[in-house]
C-alpha positions as CSV (number, residue, x, y, z in Angstrom):
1,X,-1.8,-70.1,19.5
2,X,-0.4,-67.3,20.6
3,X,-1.0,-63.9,18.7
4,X,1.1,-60.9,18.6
5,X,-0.4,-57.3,19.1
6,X,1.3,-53.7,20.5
7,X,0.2,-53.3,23.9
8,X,-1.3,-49.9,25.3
9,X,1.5,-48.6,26.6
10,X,3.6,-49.2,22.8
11,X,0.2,-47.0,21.4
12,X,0.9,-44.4,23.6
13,X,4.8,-43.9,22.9
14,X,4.4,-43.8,19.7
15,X,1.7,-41.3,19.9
16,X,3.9,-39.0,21.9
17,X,6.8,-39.2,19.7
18,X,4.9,-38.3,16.7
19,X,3.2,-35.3,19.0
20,X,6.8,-34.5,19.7
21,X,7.7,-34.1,16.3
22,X,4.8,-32.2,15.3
23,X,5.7,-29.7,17.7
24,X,9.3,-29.0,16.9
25,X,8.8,-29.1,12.8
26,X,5.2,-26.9,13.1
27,X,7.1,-23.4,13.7
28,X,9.8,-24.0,11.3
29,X,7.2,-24.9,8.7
30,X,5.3,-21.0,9.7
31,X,8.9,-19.6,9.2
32,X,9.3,-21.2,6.1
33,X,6.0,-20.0,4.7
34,X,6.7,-16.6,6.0
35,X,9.5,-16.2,4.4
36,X,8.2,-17.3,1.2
37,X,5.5,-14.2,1.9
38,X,8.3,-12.2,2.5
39,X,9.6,-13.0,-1.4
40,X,6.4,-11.9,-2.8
41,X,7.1,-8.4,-1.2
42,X,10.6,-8.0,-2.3
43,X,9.0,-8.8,-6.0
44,X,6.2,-6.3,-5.6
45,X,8.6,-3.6,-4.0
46,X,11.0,-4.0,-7.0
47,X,8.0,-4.2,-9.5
48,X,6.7,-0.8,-7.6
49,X,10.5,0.8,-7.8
50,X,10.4,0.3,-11.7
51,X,6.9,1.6,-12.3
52,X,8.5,4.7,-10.4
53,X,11.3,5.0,-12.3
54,X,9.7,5.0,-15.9
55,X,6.9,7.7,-14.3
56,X,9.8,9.7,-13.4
57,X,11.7,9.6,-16.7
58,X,8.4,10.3,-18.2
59,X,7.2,13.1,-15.7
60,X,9.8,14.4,-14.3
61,X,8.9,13.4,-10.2
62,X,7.2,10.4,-8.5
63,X,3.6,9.7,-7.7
64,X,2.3,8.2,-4.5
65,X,-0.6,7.3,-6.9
66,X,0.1,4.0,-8.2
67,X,-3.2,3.2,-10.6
68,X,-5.1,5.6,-12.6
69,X,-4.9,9.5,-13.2
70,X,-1.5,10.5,-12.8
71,X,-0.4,7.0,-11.6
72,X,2.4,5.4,-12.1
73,X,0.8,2.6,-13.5
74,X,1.1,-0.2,-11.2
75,X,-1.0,-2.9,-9.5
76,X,-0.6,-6.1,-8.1
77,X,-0.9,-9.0,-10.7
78,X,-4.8,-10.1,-10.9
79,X,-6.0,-7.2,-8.3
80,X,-9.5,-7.9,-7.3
81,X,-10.6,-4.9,-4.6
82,X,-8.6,-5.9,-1.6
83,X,-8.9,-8.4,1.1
84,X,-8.8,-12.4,1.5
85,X,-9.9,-12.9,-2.1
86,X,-6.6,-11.5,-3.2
87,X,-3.9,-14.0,-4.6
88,X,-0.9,-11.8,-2.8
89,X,-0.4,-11.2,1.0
90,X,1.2,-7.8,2.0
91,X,-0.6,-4.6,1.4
92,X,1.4,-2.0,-0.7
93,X,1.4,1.8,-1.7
94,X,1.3,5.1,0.1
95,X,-1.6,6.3,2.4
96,X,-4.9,7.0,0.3
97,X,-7.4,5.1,-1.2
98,X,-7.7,1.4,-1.7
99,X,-6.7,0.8,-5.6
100,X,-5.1,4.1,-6.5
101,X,-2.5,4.7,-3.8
102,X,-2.6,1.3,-2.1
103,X,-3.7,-2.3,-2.5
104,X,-4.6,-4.6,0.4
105,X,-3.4,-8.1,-0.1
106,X,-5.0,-11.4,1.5
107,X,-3.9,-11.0,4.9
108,X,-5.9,-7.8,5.3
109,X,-3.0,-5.6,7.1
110,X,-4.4,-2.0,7.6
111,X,-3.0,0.7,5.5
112,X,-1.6,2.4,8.7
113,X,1.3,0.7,8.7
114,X,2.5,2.7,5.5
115,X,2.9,5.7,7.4
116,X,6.6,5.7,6.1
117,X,5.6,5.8,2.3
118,X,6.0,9.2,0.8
119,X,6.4,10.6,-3.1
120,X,7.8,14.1,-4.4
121,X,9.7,15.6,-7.0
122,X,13.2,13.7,-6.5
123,X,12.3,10.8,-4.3
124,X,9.8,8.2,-3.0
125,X,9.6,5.7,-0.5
126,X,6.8,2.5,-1.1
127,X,6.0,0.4,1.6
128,X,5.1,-3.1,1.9
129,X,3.4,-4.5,5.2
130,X,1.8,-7.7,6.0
131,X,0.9,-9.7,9.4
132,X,2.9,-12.6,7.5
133,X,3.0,-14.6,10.9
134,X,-0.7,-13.8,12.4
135,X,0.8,-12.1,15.6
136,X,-0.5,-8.7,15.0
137,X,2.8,-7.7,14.1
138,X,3.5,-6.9,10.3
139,X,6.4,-6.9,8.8
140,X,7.0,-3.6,7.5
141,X,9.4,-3.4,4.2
142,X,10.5,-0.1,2.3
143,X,12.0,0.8,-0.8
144,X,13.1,3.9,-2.1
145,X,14.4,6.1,-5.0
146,X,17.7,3.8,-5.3
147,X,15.7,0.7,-5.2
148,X,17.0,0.0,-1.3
149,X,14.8,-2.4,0.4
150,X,14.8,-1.9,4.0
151,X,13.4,-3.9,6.5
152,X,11.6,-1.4,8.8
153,X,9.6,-4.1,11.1
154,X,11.1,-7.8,11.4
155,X,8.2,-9.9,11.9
156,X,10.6,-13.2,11.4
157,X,13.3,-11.8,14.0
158,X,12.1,-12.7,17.1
């Protein structure tokens, strides 16, 4: 009787292939979820830009405080302190303190990188950063008194 069985060498090719394919599909699948990162900070930006606009119709100027006195309001959705136990990535605000002027989201990126954001009388610039691809180099987002996103840092071009 003779039986039928994939030799060593079969084993092996196939291992490779799949290897192979791992390999190619792994970064698109990082870009992908990076880019769904990304979407969460074009939602917070926006969210931030309308928090601004009713403190300015109220006020009469923009706050770089975001929560509490003389705040506009605004904080991410389910904010816990900051850090990996958040349930949002980028961090947000203007320079400060952690939950008045900016909130640090799961991926822990230093409030440093909002060195951009800025609030006065007649206009404001929030920032949005976040280390979305774990390279040490955040993608740095901005919006402003005409809700215009900018992308300051590309962490997904290059």
């Amino acid at each position: 009787m003779k039986r039928a069985a994939f030799s060593l060498i079969e084993l092996m090719i196939v291992v490779a292939i799949i290897a192979f394919l791992a390999m190619v599909s792994v970064p698109t699948f990082t870009r992908f979820l990076a880019k769904a990162k990304r979407a969460e900070a074009y939602m917070n930006l926006n969210s931030i830009y309308a928090a601004q606009k009713a403190h300015w119709a109220e006020q009469g100027s923009y706050s770089s405080v975001l929560n509490g006195q003389g705040g506009v309001g605004w904080k991410p959705e389910g904010y816990k302190g900051g850090g990996a136990s958040e349930n949002f990535y980028y961090t947000y605000g203007f320079g400060g303190s952690e939950g008045s002027n900016y909130f640090t989201g799961k991926l822990g990126t230093a409030s440093s990188h909002l060195g951009r954001a800025s609030a006065g009388k007649n206009s404001f610039v929030a920032v949005a950063a976040g280390d979305i691809l774990g390279k040490g180099k955040p993608d740095i987002l901005t919006i402003d008194e005409n809700s215009k996103i900018t992308i300051v840092q590309d962490a997904l071009a290059g």
